[in-house]
PyMOL CGO cylinders between C-alpha atoms (Angstrom):
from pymol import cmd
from pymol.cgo import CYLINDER

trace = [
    CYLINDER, -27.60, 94.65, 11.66, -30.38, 94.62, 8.98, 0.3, 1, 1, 1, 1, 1, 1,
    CYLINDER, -30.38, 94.62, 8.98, -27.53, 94.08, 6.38, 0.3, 1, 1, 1, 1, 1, 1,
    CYLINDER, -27.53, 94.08, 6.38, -25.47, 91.45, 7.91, 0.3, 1, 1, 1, 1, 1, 1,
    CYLINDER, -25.47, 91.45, 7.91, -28.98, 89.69, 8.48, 0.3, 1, 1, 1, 1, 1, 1,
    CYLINDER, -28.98, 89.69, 8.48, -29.90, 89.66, 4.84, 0.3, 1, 1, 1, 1, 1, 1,
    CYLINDER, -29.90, 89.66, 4.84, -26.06, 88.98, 3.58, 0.3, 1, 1, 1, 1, 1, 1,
    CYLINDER, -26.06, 88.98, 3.58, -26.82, 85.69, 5.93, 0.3, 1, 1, 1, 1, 1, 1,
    CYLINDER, -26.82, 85.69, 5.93, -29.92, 85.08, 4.25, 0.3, 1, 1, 1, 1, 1, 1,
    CYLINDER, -29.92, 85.08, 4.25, -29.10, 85.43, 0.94, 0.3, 1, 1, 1, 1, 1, 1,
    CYLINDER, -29.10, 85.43, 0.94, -25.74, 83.19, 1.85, 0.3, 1, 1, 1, 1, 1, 1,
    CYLINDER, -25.74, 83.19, 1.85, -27.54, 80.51, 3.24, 0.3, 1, 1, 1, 1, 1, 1,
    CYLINDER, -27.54, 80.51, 3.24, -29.97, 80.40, -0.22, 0.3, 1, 1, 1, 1, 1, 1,
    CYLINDER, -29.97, 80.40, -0.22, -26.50, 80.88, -2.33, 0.3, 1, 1, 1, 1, 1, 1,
    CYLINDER, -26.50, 80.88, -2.33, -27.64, 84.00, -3.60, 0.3, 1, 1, 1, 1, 1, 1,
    CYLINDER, -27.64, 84.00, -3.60, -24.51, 85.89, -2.77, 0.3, 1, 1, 1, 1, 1, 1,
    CYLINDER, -24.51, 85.89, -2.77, -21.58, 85.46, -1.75, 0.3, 1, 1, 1, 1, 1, 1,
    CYLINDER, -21.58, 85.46, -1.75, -19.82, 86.60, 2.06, 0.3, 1, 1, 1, 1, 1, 1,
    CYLINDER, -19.82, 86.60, 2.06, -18.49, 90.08, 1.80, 0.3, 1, 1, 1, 1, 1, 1,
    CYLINDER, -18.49, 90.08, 1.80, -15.02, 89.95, 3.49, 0.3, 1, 1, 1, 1, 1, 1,
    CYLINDER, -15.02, 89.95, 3.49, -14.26, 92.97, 5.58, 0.3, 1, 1, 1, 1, 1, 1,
    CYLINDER, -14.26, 92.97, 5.58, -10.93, 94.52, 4.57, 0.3, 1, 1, 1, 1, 1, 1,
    CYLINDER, -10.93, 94.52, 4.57, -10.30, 94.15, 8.58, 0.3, 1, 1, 1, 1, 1, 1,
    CYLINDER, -10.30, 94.15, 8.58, -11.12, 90.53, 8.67, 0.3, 1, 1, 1, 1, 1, 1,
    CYLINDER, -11.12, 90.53, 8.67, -7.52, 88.96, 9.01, 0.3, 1, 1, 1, 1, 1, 1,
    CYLINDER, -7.52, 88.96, 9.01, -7.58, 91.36, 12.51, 0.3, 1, 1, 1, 1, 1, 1,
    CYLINDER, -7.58, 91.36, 12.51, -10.64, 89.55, 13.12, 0.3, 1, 1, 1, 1, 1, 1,
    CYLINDER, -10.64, 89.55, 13.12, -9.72, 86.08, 11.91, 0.3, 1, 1, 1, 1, 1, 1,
    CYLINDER, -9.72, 86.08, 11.91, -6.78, 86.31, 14.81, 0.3, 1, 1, 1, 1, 1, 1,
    CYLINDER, -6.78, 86.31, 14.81, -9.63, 86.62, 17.34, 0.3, 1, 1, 1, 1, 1, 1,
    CYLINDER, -9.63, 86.62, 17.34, -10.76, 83.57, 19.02, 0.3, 1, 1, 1, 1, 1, 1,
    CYLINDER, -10.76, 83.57, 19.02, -14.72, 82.97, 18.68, 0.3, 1, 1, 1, 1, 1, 1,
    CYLINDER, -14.72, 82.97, 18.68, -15.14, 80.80, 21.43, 0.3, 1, 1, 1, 1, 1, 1,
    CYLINDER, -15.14, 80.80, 21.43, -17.74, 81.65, 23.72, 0.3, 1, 1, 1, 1, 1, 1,
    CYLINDER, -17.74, 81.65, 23.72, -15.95, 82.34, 26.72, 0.3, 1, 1, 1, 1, 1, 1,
    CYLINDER, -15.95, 82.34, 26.72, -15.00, 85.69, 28.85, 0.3, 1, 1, 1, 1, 1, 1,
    CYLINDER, -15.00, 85.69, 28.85, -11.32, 84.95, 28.28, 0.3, 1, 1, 1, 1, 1, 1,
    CYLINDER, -11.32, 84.95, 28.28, -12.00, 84.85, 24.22, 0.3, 1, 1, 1, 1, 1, 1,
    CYLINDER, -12.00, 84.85, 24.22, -13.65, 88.21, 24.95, 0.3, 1, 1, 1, 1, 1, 1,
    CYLINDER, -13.65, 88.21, 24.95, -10.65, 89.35, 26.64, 0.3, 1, 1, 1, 1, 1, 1,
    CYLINDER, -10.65, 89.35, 26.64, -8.82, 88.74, 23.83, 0.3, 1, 1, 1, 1, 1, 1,
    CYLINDER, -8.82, 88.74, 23.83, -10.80, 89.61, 21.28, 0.3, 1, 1, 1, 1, 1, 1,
    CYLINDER, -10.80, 89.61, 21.28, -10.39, 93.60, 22.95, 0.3, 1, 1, 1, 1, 1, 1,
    CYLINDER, -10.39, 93.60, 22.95, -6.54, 93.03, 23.39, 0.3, 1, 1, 1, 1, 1, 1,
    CYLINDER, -6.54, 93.03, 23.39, -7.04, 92.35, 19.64, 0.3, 1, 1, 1, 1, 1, 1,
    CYLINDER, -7.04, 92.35, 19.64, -8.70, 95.59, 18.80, 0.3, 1, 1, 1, 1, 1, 1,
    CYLINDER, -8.70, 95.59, 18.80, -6.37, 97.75, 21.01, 0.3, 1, 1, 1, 1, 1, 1,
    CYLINDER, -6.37, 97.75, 21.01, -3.30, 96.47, 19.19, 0.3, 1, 1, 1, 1, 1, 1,
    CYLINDER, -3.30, 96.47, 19.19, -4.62, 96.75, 15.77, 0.3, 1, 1, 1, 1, 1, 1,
    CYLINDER, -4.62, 96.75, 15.77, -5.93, 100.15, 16.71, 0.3, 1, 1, 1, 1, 1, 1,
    CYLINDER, -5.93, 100.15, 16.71, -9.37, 99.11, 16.73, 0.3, 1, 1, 1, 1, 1, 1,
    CYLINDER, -9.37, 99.11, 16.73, -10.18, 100.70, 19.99, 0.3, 1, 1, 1, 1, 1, 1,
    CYLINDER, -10.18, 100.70, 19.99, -8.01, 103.88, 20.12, 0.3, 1, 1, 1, 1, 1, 1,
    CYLINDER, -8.01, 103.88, 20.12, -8.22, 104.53, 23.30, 0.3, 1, 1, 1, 1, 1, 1,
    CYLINDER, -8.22, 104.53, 23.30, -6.00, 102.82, 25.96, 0.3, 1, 1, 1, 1, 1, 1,
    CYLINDER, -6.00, 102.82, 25.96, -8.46, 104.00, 28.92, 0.3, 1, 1, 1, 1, 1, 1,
    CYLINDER, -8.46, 104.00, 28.92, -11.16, 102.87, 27.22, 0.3, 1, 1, 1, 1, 1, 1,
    CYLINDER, -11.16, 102.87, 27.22, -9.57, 99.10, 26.47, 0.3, 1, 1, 1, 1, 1, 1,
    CYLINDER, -9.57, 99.10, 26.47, -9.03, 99.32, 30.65, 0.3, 1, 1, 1, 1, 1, 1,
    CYLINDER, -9.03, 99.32, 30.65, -12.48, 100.11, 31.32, 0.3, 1, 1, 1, 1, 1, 1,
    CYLINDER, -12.48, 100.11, 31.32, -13.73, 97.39, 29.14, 0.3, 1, 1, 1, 1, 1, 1,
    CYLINDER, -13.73, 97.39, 29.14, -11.30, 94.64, 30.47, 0.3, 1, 1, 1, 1, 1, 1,
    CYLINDER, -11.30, 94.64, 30.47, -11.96, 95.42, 33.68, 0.3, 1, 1, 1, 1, 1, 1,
    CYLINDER, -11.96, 95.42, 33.68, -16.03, 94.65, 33.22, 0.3, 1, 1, 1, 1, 1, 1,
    CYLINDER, -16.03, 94.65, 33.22, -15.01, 91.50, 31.91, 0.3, 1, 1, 1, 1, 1, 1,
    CYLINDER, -15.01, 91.50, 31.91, -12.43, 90.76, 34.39, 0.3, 1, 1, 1, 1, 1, 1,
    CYLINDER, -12.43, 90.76, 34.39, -15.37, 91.14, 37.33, 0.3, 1, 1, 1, 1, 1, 1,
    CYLINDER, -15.37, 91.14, 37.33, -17.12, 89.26, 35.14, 0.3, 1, 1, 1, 1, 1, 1,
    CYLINDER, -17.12, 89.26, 35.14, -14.52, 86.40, 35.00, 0.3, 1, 1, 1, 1, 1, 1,
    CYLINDER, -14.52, 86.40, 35.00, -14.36, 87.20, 38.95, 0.3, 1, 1, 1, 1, 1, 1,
    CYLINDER, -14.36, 87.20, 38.95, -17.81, 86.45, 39.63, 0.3, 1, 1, 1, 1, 1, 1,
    CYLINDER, -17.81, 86.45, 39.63, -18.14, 83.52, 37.30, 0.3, 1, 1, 1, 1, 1, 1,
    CYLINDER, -18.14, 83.52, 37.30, -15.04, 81.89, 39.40, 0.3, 1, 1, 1, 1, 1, 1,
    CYLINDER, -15.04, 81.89, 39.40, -17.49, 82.60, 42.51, 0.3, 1, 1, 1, 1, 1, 1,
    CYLINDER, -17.49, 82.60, 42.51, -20.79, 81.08, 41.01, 0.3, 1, 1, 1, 1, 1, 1,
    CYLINDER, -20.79, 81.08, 41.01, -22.39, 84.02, 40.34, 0.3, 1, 1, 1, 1, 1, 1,
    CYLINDER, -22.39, 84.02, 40.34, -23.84, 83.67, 37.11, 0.3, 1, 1, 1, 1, 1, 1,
    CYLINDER, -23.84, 83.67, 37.11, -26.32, 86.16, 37.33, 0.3, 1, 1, 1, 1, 1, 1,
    CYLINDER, -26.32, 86.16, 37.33, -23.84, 89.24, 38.17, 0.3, 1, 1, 1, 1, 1, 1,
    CYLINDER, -23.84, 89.24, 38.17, -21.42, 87.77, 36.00, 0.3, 1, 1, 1, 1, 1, 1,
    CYLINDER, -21.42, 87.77, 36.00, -24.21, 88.46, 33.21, 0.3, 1, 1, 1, 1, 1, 1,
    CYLINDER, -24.21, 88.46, 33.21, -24.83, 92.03, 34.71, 0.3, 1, 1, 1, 1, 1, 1,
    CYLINDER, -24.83, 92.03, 34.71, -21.40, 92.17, 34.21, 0.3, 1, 1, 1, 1, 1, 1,
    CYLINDER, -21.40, 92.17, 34.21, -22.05, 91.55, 30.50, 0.3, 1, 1, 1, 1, 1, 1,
    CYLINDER, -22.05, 91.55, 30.50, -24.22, 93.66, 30.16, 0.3, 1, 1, 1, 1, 1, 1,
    CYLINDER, -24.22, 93.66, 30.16, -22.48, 96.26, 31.13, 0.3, 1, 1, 1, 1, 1, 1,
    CYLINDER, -22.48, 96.26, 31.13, -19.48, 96.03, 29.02, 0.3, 1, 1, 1, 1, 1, 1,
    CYLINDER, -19.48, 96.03, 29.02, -22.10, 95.95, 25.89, 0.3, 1, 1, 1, 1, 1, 1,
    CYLINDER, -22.10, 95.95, 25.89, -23.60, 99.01, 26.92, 0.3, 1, 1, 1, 1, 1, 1,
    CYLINDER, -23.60, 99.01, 26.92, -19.79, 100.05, 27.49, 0.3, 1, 1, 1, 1, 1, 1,
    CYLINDER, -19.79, 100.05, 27.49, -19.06, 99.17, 23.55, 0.3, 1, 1, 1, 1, 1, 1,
    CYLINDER, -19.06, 99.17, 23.55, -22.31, 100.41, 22.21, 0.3, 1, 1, 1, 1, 1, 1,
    CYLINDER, -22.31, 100.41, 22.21, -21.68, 104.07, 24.13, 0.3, 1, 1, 1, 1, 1, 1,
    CYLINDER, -21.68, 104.07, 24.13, -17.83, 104.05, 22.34, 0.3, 1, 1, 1, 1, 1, 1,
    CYLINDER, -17.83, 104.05, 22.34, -18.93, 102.54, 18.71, 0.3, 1, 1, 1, 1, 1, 1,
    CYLINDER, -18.93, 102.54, 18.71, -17.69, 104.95, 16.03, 0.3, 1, 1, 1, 1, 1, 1,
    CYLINDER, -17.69, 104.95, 16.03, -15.99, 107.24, 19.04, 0.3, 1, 1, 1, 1, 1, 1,
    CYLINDER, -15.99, 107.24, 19.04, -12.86, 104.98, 20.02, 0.3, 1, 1, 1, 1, 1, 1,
    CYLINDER, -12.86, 104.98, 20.02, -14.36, 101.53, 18.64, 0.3, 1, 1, 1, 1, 1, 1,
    CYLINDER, -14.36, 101.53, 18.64, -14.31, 101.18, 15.26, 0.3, 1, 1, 1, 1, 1, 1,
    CYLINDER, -14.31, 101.18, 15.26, -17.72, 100.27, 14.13, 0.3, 1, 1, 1, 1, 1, 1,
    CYLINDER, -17.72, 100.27, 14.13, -17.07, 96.42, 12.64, 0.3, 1, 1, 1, 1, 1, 1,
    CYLINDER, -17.07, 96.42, 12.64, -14.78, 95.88, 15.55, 0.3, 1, 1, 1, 1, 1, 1,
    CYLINDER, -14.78, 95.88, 15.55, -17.94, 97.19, 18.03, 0.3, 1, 1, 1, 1, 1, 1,
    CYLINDER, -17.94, 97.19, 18.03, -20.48, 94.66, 16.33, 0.3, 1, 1, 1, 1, 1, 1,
    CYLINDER, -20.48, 94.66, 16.33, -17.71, 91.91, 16.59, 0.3, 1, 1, 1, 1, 1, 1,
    CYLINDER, -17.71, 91.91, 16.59, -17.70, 92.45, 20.53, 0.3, 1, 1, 1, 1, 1, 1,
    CYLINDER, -17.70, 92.45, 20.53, -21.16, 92.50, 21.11, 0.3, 1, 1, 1, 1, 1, 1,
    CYLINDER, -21.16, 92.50, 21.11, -21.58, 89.89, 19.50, 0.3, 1, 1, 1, 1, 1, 1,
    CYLINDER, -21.58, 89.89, 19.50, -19.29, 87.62, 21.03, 0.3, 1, 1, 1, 1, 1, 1,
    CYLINDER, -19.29, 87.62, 21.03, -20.44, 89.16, 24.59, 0.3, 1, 1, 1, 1, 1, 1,
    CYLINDER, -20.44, 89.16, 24.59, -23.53, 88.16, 23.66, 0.3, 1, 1, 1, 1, 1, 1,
    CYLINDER, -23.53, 88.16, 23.66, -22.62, 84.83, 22.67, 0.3, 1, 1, 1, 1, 1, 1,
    CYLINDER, -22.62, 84.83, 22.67, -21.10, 84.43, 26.26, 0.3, 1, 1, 1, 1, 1, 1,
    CYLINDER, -21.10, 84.43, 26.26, -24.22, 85.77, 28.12, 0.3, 1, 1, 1, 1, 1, 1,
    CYLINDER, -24.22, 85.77, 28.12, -26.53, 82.71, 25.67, 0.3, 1, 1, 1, 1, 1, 1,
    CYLINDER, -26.53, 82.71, 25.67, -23.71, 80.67, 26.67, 0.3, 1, 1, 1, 1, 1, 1,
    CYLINDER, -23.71, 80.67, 26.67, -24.51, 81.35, 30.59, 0.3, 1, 1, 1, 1, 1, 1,
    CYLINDER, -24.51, 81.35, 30.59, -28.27, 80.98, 30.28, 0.3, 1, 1, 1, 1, 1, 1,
    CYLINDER, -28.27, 80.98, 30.28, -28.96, 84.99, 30.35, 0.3, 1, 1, 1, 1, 1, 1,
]
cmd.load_cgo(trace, "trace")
């Protein structure tokens, strides 16, 4: 995190220019959009590019976003955060195990985008 922070830094002053993950086309196909179906996608992503390597894994993880989506749909921000939440702690528990570690960042922070995005 430290490094991406000072690669930002030292982009924004012009000092250097943005490192390109070899992975970054897989990325690029992603949509950024803050939203829990961009989310979706964005793990559909990883499991086809074998990204996340394990199918149960992928399941577990759309299925906390799916309740997610389910309790958004019902007005229930809050849980739908919880929800959030709990499919970063989710990612965080499987970085470098079954998710790749770039893919892993690029998840949380996207889920975290969506839980700014719903005033959590």
């Amino acid at each position: 995190m430290r490094l991406l922070v000072l690669t930002l830094a030292l982009m924004l002053f012009g000092l250097a220019a943005p490192a390109v993950p070899a992975s970054a086309a897989v990325m690029d196909d992603c949509s950024h959009a803050a939203t829990i179906p961009s989310l979706r996608t964005c793990v559909q992503h990883a499991l086809d590019h074998g990204h996340i390597d394990s199918h149960a894994i992928a399941r577990s993880l759309l299925a906390k976003l799916d309740a997610a989506q389910t309790a958004l749909d019902h007005g229930q921000t809050s849980v739908a955060v919880r929800k959030l939440e709990s499919f970063v702690r989710k990612v965080d528990a499987q970085t470098g195990k079954h998710i790749a570690a770039e893919h892993a960042a690029h998840l949380r922070m996207q889920a975290e985008a969506v839980i700014a995005a719903l005033g959590g």
